[in-house]
C-alpha positions in Angstrom: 51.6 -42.2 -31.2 52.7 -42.1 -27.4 55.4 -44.3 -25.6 53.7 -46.2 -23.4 56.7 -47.8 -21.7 60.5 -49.3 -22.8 61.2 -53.0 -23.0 64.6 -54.0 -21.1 65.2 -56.6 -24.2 63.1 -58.0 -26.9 61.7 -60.8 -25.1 59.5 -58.5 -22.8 58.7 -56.2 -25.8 57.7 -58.9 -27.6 55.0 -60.6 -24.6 53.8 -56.7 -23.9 53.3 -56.1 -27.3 50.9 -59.6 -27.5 49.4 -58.6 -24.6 48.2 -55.2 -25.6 47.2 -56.7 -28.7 45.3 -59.5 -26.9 43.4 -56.4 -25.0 42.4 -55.2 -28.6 45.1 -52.2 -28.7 47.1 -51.4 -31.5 50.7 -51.2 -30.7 54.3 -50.9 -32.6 57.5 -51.8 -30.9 60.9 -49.2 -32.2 63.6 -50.2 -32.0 64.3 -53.6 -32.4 66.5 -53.4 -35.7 68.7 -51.8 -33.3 69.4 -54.4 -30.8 72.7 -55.4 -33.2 74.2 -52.5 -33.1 75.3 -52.5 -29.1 78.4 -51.1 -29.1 77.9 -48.2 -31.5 74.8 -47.0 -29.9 73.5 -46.5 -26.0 73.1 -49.9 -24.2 69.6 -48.6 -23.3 66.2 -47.1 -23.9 66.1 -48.7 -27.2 62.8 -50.0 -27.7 59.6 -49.0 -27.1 56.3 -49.9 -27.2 54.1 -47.2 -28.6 50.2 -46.7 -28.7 47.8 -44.0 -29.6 47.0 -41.3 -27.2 43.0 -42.8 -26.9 44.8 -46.1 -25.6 47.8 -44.6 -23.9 46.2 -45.0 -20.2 44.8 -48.8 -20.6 48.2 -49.7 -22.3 50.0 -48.2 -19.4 47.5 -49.9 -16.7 47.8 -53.3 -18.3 51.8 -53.1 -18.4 51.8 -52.0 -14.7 49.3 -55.1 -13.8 51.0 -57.3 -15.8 54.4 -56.5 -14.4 53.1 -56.3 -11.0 51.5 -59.6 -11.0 52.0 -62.8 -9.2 53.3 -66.1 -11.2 51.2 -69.2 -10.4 53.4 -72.4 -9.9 51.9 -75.9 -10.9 52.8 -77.1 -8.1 51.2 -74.3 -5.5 48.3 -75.3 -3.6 45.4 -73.2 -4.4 43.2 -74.2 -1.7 45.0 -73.1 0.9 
C-alpha cells in the first residue's frame, strides 16, 4: 500500500477515508491510535490514508477535488 496523502487531524482522515470509500476504493487510515500520545511523539505527519498502488492516482485526484472544492451555502442564490 501507497500513502495517498496525511490528514491534519482525525476529523479530515475520517471524511477522506468515507469519501474514498464512497468512490469504491479501499483505504486504511495509520495512525490514529497515536493521536494520544502528543507530547511523546512528533506533533505531525501522523496519520495517513493509504491505498493500493492500482488506486493511488484516483485517490489522489479525488482528495485534491475534494479539498479544492467550493462549499454551497443554503442560503446562496443559485440562479444568479
Amino acid at each position: 500500500m501507497l500513502c495517498a496523502y496525511h490528514p491534519q487531524d482525525m476529523a479530515e482522515g475520517q471524511l477522506i477515508s468515507q469519501l474514498l470509500k464512497d468512490h469504491h476504493i479501499g483505504c486504511h487510515m495509520s495512525g490514529q491510535y497515536l493521536q494520544g500520545a502528543i507530547g511523546e511523539l512528533p506533533a505531525l505527519d501522523l496519520l495517513g490514508i493509504w491505498v493500493t498502488p492500482e488506486d493511488l492516482g484516483l485517490a489522489r485526484e479525488l482528495i485534491n477535488d475534494w479539498q479544492n472544492a467550493t462549499p454551497i451555502m443554503p442560503d446562496m442564490d443559485l440562479e444568479d
